[in-house]
N, C-alpha and C positions, 0 to 999 in steps of 0.2 A: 504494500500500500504506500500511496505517495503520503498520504499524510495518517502515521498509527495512532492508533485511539492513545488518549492519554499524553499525546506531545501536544503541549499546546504553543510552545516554539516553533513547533514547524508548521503548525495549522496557521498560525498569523502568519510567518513568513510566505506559506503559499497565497493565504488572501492579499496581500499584501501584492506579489508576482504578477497574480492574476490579473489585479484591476490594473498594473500599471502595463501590462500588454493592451488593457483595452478587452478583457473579456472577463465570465463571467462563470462564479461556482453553482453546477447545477443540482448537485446534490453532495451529503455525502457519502459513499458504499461502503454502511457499514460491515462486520461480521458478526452482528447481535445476534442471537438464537435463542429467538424467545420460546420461553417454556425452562428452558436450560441454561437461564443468565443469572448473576449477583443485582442486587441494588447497584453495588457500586460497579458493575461491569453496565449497566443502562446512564448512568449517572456519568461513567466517562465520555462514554461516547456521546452525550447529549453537550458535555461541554465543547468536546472538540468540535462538533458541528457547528456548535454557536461562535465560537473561536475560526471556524474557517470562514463562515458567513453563508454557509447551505440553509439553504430554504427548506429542506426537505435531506431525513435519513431512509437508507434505503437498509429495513432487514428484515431476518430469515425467518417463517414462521416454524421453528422447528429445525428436528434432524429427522425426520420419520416421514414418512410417505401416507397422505390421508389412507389407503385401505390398511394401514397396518397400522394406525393413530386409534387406541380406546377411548371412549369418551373423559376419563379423567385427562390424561397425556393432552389432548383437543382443549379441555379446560384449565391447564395448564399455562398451554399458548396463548391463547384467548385473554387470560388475565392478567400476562405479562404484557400483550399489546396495550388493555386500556391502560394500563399502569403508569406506559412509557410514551403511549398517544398523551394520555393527558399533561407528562411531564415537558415534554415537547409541545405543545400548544403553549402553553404559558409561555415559552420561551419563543412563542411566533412560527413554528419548526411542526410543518409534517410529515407524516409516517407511512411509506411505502412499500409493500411486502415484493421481496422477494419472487420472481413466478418460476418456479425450478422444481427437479425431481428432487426427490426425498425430503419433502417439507410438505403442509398439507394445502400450499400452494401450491400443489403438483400438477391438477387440473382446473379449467376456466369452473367448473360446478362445485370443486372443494374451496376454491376460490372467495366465490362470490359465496358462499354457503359462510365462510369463515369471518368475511367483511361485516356481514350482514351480524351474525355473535358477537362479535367487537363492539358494532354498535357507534362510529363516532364518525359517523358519515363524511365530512369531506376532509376530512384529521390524520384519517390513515386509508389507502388506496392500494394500488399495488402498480407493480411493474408487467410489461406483457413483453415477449419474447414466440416466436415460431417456435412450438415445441418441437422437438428433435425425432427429425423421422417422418412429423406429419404431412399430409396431404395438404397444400396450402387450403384447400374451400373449408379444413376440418378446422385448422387452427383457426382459418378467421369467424367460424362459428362460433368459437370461444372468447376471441377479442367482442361479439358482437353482443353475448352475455352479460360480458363485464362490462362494457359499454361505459359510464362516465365513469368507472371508480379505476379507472386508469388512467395511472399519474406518467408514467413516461415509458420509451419503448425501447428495448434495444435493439438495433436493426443489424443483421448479417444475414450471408448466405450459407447457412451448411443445408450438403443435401450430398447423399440421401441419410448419413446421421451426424459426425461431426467434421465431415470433410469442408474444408473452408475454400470457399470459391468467393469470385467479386461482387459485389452487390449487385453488381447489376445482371445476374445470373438468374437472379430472382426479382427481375424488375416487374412482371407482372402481380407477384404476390406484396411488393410493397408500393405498388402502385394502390392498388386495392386497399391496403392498410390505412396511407396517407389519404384516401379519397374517404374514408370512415371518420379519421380524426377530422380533416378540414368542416365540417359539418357543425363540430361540437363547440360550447360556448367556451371560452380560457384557454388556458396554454398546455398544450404538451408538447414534453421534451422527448429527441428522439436522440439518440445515444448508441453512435458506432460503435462496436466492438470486433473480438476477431477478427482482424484484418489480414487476409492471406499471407502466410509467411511472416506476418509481423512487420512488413515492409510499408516504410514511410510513402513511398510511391504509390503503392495502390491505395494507404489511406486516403492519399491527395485524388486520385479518381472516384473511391467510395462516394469521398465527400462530395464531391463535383454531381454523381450520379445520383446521389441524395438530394442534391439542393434543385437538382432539374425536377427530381420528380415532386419536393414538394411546390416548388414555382409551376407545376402542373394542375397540382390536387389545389393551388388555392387560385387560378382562375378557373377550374371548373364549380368551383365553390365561392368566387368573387369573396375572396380574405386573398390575407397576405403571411407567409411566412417569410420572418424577416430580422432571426436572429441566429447568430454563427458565433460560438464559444468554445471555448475546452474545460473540458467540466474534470474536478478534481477529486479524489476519494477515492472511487471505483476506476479505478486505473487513467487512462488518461484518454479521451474520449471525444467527438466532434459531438457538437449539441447546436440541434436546429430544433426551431420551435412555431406550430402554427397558432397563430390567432384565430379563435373563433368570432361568429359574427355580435358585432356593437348591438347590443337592446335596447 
């Protein structure tokens, strides 16, 4: 991690980087595992984020996968979110789970099933990702479930499980994706990762084919996306963001 829980030297030093480049922290990724945290392991990480200047922590609901999750293990989780949703609101800071295997984030229905027990409606959210393997129409049935309580996206190409190709390999399914968000009212952030080979070069393509297709999705949707940052925590990452429409 570019900035670890608990330095809060290097959390200001990177806020501090960031704004003088001219960009801007979009969240921070943490490695909280709720259900199986301290007080003071929620309590770190909630300073460091406020120390870096993230609007929003991104963690894990769990180590377990929803069909292997008993109702206590689920109630576990569940209590350690409102816990740390609520500590983070007072500090202006919201909470975004994790959308990953072996947590009970695993699927868009344990998902939203888990949101909804939490209970802290636009406090804590989650993250959406192309689950690994799927059929894009299956995953974006899922995106379509979770529908507003998706706070941001991480966008790559693996396919057909974790093989890393260009984003634009998969430009039909994230065209699709971005024509879903452009729709919606406020902001999501979309957040490159796994970039083929780890190379600086096809980042710089990702991004380019990232920023065409949401400069696509927001005139078919008459918005604008019209912010480009590198967002710190969760490794280091390109962050485009659409506008939904003014009320």
């Amino acid at each position: 991690m570019h900035v670890p829980t608990g330095n809060d030297v290097r959390a200001k030093e990177v806020k501090e980087r960031t704004a003088e480049a001219g960009l801007v922290v979009a969240s921070y990724g943490s490695y909280l595992r709720l259900g199986a945290c301290t007080q003071r392991e929620q309590e770190d990480v909630l300073r460091t984020a406020v120390e870096l200047g993230a609007p929003r922590i991104r963690v894990w609901a769990g180590s377990r996968g929803s069909a292997d999750a008993d109702a206590q293990y689920w109630a576990g989780v569940v209590d350690d979110a409102r816990t740390f949703a609520d500590a983070a609101a007072a500090q202006g800071v919201r909470v975004g789970l994790e959308f990953h295997g072996g947590t009970l984030a695993d699927r868009a229905e344990s998902t939203a099933a888990l949101l909804s027990e939490i209970d802290r409606d636009n406090r804590v959210g989650t993250y959406w990702q192309p689950p690994q393997g799927m059929p894009a129409e299956e995953g974006l049935a899922g995106l379509d479930l979770l529908a507003e309580r998706v706070m941001a996206i991480h966008a790559f190409s693996w396919w057909p499980q974790d093989d890393r190709h260009p984003l634009a390999a998969r430009s039909a399914l994230w065209r699709a994706v971005l024509h879903r968000l452009a729709g919606r009212e406020g902001q999501t952030d979309i957040l490159l990762e796994f970039v083929r080979n780890d190379s600086p070069v096809q980042l710089a393509h990702d991004a380019a084919t990232l920023l065409n297709l949401i400069e696509e999705a927001s005139r078919r949707a008459q918005v604008h996306g019209d912010e480009l940052a590198v967002t710190n925590g969760h490794g280091s990452a390109l962050r485009a963001t659409i506008h939904g429409r003014e009320q």
